[in-house]
Backbone as XML, in Angstrom:
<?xml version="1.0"?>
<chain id="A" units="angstrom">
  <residue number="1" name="UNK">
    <atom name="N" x="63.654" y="122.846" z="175.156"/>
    <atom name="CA" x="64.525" y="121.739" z="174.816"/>
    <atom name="C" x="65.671" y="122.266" z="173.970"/>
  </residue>
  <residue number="2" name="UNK">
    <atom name="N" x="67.012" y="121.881" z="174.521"/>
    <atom name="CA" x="68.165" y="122.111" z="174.077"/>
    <atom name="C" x="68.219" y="121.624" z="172.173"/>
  </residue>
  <residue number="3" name="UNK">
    <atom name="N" x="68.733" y="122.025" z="171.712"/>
    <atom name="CA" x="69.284" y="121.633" z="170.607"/>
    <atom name="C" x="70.549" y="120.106" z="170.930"/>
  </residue>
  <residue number="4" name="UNK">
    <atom name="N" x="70.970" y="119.735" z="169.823"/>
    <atom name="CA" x="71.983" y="118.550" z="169.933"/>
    <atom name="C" x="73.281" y="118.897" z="170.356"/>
  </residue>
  <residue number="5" name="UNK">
    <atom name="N" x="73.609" y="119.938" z="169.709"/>
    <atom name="CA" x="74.797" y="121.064" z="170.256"/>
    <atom name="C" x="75.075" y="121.649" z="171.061"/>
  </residue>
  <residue number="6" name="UNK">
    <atom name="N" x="73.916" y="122.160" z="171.613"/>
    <atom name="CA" x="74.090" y="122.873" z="172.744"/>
    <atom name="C" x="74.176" y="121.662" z="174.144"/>
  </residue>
  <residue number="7" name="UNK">
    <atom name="N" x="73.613" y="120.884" z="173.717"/>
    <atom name="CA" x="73.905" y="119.266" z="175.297"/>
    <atom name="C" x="74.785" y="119.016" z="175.018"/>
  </residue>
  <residue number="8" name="UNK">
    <atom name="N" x="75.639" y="118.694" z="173.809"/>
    <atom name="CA" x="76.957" y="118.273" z="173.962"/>
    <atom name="C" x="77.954" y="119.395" z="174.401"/>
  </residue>
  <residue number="9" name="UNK">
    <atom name="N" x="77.668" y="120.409" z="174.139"/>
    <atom name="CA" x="78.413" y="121.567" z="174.516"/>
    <atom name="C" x="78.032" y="121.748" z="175.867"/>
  </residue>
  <residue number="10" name="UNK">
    <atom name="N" x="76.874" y="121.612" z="176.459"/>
    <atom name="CA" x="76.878" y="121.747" z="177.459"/>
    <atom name="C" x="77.640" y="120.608" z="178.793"/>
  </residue>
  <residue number="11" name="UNK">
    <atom name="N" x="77.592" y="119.335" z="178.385"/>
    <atom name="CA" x="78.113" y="118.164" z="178.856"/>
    <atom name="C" x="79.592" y="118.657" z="178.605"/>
  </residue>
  <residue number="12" name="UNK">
    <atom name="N" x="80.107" y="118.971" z="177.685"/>
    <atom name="CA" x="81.561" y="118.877" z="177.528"/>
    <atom name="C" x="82.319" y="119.989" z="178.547"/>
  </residue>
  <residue number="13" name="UNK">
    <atom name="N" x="81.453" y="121.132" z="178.507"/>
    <atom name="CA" x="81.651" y="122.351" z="180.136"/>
    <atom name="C" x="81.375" y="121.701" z="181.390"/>
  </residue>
  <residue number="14" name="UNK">
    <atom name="N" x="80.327" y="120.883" z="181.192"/>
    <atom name="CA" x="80.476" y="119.827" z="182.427"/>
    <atom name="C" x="81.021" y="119.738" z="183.179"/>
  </residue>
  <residue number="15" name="UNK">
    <atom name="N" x="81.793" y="118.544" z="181.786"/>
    <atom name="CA" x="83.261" y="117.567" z="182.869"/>
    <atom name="C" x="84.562" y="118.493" z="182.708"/>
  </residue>
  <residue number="16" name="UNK">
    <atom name="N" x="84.633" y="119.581" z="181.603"/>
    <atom name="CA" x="85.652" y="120.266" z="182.537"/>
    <atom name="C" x="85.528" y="121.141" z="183.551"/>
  </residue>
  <residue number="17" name="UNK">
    <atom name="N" x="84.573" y="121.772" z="184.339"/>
    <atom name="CA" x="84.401" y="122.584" z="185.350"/>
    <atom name="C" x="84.632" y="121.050" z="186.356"/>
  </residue>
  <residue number="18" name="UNK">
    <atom name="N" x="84.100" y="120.060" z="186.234"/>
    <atom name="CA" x="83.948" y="119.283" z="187.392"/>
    <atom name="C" x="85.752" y="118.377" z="187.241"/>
  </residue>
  <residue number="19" name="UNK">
    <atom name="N" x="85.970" y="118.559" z="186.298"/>
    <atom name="CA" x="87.861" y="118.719" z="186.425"/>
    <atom name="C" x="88.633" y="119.651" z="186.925"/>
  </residue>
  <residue number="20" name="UNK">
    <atom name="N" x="88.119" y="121.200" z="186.926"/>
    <atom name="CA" x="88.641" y="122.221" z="187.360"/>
    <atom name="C" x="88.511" y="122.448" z="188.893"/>
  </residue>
  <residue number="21" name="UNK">
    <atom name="N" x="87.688" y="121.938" z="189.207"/>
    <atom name="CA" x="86.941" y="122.398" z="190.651"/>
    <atom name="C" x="87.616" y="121.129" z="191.499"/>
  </residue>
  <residue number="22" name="UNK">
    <atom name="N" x="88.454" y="119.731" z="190.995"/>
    <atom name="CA" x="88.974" y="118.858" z="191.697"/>
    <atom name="C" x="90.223" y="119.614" z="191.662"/>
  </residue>
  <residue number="23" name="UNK">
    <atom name="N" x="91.171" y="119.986" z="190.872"/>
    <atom name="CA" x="92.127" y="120.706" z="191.180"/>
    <atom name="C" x="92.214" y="122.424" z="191.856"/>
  </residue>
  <residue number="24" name="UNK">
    <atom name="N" x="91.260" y="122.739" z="192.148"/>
    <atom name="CA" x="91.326" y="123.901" z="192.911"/>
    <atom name="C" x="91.905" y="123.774" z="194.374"/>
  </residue>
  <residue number="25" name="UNK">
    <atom name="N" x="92.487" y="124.933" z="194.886"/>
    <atom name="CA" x="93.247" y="124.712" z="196.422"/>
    <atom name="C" x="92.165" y="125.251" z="197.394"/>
  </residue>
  <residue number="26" name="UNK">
    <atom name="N" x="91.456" y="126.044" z="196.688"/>
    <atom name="CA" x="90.369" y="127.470" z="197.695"/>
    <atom name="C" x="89.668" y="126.454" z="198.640"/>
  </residue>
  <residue number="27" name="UNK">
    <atom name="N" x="89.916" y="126.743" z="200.217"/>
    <atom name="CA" x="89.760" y="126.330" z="201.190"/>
    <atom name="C" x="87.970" y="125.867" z="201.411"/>
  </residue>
  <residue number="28" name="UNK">
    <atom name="N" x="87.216" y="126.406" z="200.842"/>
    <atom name="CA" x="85.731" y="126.415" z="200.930"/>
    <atom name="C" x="85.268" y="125.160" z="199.798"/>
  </residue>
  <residue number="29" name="UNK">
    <atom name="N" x="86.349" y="124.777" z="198.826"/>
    <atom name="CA" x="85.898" y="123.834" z="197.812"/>
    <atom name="C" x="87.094" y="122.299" z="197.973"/>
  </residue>
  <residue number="30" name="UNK">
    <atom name="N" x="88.113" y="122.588" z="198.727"/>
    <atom name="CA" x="88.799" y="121.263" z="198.714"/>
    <atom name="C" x="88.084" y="120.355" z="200.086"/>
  </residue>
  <residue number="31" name="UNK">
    <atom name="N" x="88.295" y="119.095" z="199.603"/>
    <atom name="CA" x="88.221" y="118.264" z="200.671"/>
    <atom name="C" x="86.896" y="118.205" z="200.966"/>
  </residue>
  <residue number="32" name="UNK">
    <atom name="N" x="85.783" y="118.455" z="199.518"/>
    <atom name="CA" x="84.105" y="118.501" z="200.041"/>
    <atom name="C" x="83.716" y="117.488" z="199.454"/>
  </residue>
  <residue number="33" name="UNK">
    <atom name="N" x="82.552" y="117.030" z="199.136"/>
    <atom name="CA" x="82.106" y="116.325" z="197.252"/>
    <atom name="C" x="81.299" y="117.540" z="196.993"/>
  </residue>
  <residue number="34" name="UNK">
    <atom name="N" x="81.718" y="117.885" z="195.800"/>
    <atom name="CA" x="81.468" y="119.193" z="195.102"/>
    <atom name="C" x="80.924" y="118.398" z="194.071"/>
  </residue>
  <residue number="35" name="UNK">
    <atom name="N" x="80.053" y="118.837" z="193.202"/>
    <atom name="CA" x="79.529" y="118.342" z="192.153"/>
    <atom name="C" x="78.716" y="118.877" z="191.256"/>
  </residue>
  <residue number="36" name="UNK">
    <atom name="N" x="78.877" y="119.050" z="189.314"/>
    <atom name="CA" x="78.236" y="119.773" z="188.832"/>
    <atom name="C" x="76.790" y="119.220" z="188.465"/>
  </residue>
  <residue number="37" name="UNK">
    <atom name="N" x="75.898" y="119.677" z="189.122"/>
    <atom name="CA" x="74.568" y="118.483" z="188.875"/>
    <atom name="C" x="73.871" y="118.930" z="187.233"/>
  </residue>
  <residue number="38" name="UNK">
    <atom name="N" x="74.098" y="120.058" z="186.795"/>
    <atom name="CA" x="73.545" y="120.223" z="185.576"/>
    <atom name="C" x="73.949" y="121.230" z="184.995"/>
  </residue>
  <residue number="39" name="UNK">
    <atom name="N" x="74.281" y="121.741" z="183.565"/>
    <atom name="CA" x="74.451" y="123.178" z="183.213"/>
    <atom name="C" x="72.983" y="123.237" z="182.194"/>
  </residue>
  <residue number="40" name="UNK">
    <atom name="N" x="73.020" y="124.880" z="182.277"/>
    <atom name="CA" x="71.869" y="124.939" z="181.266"/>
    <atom name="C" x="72.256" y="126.217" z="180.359"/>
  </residue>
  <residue number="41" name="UNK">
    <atom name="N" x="72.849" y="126.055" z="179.336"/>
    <atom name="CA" x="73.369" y="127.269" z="178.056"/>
    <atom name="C" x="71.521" y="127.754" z="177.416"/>
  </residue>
  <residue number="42" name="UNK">
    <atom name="N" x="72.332" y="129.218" z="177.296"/>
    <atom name="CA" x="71.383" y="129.981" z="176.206"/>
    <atom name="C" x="71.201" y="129.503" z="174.977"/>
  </residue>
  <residue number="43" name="UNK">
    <atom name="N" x="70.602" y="129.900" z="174.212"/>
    <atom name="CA" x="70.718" y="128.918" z="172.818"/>
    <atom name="C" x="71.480" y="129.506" z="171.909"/>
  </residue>
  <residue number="44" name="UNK">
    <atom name="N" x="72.089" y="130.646" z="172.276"/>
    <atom name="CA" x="73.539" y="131.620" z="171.511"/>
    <atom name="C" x="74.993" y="131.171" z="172.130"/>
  </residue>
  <residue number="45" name="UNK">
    <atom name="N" x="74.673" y="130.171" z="173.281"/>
    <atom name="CA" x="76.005" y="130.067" z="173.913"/>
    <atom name="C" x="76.882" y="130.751" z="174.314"/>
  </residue>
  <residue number="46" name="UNK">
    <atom name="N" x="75.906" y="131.945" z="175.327"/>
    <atom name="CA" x="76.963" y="132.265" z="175.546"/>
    <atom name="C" x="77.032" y="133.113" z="177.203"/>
  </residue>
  <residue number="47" name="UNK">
    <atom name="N" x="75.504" y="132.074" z="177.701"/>
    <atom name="CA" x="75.516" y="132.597" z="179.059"/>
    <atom name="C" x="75.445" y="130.970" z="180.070"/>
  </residue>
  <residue number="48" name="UNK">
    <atom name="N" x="76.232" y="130.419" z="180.800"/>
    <atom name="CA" x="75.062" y="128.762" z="181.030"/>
    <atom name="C" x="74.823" y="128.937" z="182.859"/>
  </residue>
  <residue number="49" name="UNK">
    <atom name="N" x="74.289" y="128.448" z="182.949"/>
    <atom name="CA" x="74.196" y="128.351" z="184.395"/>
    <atom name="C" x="74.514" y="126.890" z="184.887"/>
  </residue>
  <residue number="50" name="UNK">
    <atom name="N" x="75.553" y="126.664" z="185.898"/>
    <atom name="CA" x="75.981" y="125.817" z="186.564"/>
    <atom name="C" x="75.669" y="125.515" z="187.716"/>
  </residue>
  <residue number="51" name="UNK">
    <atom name="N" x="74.876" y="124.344" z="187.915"/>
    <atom name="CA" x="74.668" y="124.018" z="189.350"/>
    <atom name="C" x="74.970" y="123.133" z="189.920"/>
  </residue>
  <residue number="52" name="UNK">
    <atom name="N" x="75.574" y="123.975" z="191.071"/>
    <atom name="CA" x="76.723" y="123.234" z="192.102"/>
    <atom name="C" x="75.707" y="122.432" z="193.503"/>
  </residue>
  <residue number="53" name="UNK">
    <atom name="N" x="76.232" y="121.005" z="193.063"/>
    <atom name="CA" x="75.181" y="120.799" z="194.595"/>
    <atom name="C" x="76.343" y="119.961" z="195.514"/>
  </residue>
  <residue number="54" name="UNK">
    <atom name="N" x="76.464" y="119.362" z="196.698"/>
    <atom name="CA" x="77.081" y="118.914" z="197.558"/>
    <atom name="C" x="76.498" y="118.032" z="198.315"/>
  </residue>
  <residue number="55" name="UNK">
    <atom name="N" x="77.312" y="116.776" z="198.597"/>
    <atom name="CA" x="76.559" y="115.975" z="199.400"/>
    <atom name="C" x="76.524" y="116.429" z="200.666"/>
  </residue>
  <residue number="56" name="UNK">
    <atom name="N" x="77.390" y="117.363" z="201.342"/>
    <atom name="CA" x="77.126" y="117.485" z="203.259"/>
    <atom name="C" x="75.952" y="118.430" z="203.276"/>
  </residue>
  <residue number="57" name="UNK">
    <atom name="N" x="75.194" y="118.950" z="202.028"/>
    <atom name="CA" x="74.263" y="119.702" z="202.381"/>
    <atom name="C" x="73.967" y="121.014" z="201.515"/>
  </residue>
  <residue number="58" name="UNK">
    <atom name="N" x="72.723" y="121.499" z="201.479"/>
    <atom name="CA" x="72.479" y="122.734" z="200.679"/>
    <atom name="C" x="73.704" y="124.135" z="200.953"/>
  </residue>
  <residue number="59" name="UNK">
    <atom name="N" x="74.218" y="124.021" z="202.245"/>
    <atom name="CA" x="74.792" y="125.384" z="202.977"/>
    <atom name="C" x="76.425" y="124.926" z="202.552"/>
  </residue>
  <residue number="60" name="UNK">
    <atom name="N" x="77.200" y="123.738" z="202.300"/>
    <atom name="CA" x="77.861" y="123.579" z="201.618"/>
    <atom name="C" x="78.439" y="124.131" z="199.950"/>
  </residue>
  <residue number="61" name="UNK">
    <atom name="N" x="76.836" y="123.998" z="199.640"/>
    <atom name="CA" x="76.938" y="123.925" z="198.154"/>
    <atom name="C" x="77.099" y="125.864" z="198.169"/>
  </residue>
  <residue number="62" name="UNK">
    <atom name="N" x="76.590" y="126.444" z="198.797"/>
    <atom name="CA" x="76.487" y="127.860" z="198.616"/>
    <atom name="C" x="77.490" y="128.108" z="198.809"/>
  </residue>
  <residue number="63" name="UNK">
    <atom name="N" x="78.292" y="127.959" z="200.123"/>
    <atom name="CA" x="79.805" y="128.259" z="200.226"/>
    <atom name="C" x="80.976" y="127.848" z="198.708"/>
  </residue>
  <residue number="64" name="UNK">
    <atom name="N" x="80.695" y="126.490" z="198.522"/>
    <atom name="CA" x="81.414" y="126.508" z="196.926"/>
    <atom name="C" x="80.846" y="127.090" z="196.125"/>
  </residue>
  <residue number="65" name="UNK">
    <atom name="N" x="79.792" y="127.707" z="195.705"/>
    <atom name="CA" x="78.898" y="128.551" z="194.819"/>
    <atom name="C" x="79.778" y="130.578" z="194.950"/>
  </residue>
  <residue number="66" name="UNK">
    <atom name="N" x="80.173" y="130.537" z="196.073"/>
    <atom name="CA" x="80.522" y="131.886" z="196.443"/>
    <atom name="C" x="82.031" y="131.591" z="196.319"/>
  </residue>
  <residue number="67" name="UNK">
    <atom name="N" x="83.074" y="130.491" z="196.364"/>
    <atom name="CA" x="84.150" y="130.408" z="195.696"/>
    <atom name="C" x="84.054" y="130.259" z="194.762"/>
  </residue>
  <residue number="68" name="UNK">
    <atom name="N" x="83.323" y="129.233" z="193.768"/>
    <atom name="CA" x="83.203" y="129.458" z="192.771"/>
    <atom name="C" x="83.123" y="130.903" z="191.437"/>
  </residue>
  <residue number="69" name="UNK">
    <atom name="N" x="82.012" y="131.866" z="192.277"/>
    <atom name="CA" x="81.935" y="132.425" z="191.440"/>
    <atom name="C" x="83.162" y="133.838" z="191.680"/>
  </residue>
  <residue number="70" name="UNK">
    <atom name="N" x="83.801" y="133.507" z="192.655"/>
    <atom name="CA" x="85.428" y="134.317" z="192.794"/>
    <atom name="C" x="86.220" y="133.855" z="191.544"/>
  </residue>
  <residue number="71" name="UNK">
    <atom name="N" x="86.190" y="132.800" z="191.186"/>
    <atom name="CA" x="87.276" y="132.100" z="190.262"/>
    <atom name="C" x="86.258" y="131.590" z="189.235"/>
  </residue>
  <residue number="72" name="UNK">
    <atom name="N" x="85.547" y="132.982" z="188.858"/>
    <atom name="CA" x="84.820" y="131.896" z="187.748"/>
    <atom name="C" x="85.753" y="132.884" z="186.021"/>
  </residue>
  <residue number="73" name="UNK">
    <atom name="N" x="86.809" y="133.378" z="186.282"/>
    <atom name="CA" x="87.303" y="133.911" z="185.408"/>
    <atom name="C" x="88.288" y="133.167" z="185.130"/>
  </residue>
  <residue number="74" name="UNK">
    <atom name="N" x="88.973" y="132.537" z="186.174"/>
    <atom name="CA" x="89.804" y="131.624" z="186.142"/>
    <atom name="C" x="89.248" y="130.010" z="185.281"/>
  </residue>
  <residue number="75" name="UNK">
    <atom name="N" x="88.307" y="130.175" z="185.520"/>
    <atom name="CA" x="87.571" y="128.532" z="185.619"/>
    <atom name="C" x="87.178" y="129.004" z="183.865"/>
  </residue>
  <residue number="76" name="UNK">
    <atom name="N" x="86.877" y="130.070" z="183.086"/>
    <atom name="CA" x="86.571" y="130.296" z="182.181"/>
    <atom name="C" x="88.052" y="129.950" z="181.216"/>
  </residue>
  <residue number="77" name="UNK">
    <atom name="N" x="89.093" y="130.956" z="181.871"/>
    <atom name="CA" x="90.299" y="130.515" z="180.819"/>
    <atom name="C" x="90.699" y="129.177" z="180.586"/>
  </residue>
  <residue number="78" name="UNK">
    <atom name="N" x="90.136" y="128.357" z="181.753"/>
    <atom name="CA" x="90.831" y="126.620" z="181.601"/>
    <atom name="C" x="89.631" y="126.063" z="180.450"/>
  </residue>
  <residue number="79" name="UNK">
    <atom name="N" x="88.596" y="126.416" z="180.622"/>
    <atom name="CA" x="87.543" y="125.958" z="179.684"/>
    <atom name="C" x="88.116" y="126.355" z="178.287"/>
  </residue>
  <residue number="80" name="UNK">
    <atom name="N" x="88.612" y="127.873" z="177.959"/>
    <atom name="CA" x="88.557" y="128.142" z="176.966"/>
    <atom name="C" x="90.264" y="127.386" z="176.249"/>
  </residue>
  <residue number="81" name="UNK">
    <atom name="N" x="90.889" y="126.366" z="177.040"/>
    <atom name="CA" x="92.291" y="126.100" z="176.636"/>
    <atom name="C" x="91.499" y="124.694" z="176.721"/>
  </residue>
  <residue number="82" name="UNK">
    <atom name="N" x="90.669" y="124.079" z="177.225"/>
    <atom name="CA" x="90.497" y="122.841" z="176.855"/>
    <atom name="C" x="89.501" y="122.134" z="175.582"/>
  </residue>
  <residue number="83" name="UNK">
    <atom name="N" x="88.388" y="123.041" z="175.694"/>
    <atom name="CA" x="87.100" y="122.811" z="174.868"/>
    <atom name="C" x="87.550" y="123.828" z="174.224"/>
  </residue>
  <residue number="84" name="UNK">
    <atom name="N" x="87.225" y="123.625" z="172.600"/>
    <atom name="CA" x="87.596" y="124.274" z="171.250"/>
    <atom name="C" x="85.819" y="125.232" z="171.402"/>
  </residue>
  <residue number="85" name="UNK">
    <atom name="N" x="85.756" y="126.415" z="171.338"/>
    <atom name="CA" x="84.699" y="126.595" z="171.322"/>
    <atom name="C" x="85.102" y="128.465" z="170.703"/>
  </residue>
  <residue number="86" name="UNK">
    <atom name="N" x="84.143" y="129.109" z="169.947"/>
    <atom name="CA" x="84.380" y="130.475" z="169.672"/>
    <atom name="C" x="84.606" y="131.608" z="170.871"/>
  </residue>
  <residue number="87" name="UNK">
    <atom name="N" x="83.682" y="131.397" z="171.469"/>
    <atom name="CA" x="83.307" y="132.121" z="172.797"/>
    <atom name="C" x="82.764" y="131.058" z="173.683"/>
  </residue>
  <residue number="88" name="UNK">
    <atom name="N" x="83.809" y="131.597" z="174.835"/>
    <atom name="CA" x="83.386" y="130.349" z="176.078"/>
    <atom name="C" x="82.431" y="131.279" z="177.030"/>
  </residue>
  <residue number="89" name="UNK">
    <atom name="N" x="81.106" y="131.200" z="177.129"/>
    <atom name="CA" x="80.295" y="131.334" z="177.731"/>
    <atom name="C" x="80.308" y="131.480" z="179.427"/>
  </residue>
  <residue number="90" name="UNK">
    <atom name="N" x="79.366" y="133.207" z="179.520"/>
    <atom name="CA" x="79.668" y="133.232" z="181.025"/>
    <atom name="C" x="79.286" y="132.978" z="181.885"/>
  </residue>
  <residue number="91" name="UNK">
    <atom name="N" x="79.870" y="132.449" z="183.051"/>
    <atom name="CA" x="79.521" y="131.244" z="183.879"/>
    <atom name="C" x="78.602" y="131.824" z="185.172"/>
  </residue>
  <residue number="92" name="UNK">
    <atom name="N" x="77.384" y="131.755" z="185.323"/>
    <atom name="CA" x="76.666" y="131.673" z="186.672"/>
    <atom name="C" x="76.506" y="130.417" z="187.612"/>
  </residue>
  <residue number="93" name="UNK">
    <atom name="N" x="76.807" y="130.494" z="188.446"/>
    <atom name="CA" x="77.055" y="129.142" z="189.478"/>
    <atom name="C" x="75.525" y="129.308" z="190.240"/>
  </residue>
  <residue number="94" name="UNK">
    <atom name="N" x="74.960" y="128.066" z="190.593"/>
    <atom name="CA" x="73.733" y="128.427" z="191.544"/>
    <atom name="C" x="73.832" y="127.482" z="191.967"/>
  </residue>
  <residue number="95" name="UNK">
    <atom name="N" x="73.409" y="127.536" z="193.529"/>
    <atom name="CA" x="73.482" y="126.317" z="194.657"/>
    <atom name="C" x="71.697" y="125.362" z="194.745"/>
  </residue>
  <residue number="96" name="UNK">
    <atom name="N" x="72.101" y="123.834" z="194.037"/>
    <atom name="CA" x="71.457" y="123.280" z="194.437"/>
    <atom name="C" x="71.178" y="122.223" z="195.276"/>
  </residue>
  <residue number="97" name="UNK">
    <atom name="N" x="70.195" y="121.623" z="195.665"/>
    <atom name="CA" x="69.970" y="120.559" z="196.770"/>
    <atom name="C" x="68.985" y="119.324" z="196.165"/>
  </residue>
  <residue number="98" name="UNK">
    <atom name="N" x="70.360" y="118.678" z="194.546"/>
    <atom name="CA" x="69.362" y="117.852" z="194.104"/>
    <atom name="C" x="70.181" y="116.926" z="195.022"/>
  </residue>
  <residue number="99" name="UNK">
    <atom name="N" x="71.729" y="116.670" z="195.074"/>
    <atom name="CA" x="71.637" y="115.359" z="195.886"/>
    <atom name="C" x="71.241" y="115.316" z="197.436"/>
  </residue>
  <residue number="100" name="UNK">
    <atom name="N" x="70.653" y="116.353" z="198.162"/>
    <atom name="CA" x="70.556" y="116.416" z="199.007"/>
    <atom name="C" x="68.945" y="115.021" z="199.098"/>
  </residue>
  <residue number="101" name="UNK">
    <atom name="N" x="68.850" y="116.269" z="198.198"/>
    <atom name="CA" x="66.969" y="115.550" z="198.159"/>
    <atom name="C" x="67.150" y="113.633" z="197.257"/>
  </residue>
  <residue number="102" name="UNK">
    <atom name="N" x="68.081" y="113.629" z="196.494"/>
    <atom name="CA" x="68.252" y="112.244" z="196.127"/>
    <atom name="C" x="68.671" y="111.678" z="197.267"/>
  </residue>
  <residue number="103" name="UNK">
    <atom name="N" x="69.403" y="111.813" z="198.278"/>
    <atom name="CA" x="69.608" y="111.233" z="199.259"/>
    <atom name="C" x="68.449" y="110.956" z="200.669"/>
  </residue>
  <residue number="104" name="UNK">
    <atom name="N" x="67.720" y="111.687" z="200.552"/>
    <atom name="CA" x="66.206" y="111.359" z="201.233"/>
    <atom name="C" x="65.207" y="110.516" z="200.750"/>
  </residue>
  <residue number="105" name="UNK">
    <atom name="N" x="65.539" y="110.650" z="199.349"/>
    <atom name="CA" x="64.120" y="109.582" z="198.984"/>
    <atom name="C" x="65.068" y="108.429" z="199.042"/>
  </residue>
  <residue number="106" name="UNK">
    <atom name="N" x="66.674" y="108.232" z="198.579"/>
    <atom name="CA" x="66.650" y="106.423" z="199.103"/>
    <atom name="C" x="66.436" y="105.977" z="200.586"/>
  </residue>
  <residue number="107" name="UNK">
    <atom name="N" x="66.963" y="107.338" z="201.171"/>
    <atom name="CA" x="66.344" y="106.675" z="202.621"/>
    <atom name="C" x="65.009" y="106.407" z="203.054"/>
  </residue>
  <residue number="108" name="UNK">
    <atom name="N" x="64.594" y="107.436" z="202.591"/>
    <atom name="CA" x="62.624" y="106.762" z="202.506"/>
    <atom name="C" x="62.129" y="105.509" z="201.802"/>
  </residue>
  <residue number="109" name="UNK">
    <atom name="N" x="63.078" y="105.007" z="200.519"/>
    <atom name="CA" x="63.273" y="103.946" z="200.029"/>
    <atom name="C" x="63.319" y="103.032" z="200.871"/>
  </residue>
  <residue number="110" name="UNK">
    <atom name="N" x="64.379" y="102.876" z="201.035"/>
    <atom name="CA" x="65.209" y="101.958" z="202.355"/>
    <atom name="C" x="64.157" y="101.643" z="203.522"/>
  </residue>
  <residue number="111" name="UNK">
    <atom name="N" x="63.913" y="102.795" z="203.706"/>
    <atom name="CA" x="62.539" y="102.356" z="205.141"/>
    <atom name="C" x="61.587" y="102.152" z="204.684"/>
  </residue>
  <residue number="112" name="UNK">
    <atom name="N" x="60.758" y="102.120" z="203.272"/>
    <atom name="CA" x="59.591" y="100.999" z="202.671"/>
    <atom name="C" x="59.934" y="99.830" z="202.748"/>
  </residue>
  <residue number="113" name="UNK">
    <atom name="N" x="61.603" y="99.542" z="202.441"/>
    <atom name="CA" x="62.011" y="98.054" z="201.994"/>
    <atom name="C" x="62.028" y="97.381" z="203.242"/>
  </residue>
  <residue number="114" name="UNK">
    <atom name="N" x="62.490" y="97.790" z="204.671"/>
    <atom name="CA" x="62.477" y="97.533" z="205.474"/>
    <atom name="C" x="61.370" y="97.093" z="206.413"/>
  </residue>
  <residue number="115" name="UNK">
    <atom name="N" x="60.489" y="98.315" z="205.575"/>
    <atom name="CA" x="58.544" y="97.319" z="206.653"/>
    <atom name="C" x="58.141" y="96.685" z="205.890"/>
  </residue>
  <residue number="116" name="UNK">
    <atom name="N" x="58.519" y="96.830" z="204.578"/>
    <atom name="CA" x="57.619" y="95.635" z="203.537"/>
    <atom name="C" x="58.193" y="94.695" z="203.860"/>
  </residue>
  <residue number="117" name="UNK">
    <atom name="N" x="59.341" y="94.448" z="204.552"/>
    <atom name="CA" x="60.166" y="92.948" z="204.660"/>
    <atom name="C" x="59.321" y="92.501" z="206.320"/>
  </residue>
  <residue number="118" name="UNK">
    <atom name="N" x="59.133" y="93.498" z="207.321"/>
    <atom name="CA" x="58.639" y="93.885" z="208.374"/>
    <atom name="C" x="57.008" y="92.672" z="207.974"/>
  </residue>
  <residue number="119" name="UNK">
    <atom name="N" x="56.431" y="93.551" z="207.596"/>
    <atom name="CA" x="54.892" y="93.099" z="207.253"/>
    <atom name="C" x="54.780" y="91.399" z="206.566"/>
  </residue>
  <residue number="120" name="UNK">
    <atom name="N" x="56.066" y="91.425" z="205.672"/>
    <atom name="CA" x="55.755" y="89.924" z="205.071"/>
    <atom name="C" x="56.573" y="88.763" z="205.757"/>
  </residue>
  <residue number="121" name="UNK">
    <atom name="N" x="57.032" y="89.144" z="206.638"/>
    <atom name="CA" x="57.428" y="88.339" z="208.255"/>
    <atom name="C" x="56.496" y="87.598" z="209.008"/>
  </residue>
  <residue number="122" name="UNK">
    <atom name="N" x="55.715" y="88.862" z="209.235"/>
    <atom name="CA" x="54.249" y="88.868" z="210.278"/>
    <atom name="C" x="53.003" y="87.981" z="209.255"/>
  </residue>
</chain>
């Protein structure tokens, strides 16, 4: 468990990577839903891991994961001009498939709601 500092510090790298990554041009990250689903900092601050997930799919998210980590020097200097911080921490990107998988269980959702409505018909 994070400290209080380190979640706000970590939230505040957040929303600017997920600001940085809407203004990027790199052909593999425009025009997707790109999204930072979580960071997780060292407790020295100064390594975090960022995970990139995508709604069209896990093989999405890897392709922005591999632009990403082309421009993750770039993506460091905008951090370090926006968030006041001593040392801006170095960035590992890893491809995940949480909204992939959030998007299966509402549909499995959806099709309980649908026979339970099914069954109390009958």
């Amino acid at each position: 468990m994070g400290t209080y500092k380190s979640e706000r510090t970590a939230e505040d790298i957040r929303r600017e990577i997920t600001s940085i990554i809407r203004g990027l041009k790199d052909p593999r990250i425009a025009q997707k839903f790109i999204s930072v689903s979580r960071i997780e900092l060292t407790s020295d601050l100064s390594f975090a891991k960022v995970y990139i997930s995508a709604l069209e799919g896990f093989d999405t998210a890897k392709e922005a994961v591999a632009a990403l980590t082309n421009g993750a020097g770039f993506i460091r200097k905008e951090i370090s001009a926006k968030v006041r911080m001593r040392k801006v921490p170095e960035l590992k990107f890893i491809a995940d498939n949480s909204i992939e998988q959030g998007m299966k269980i509402v549909e499995r959702m959806n099709k309980l709601a649908v026979n339970e409505e099914k069954e109390d018909e009958d």
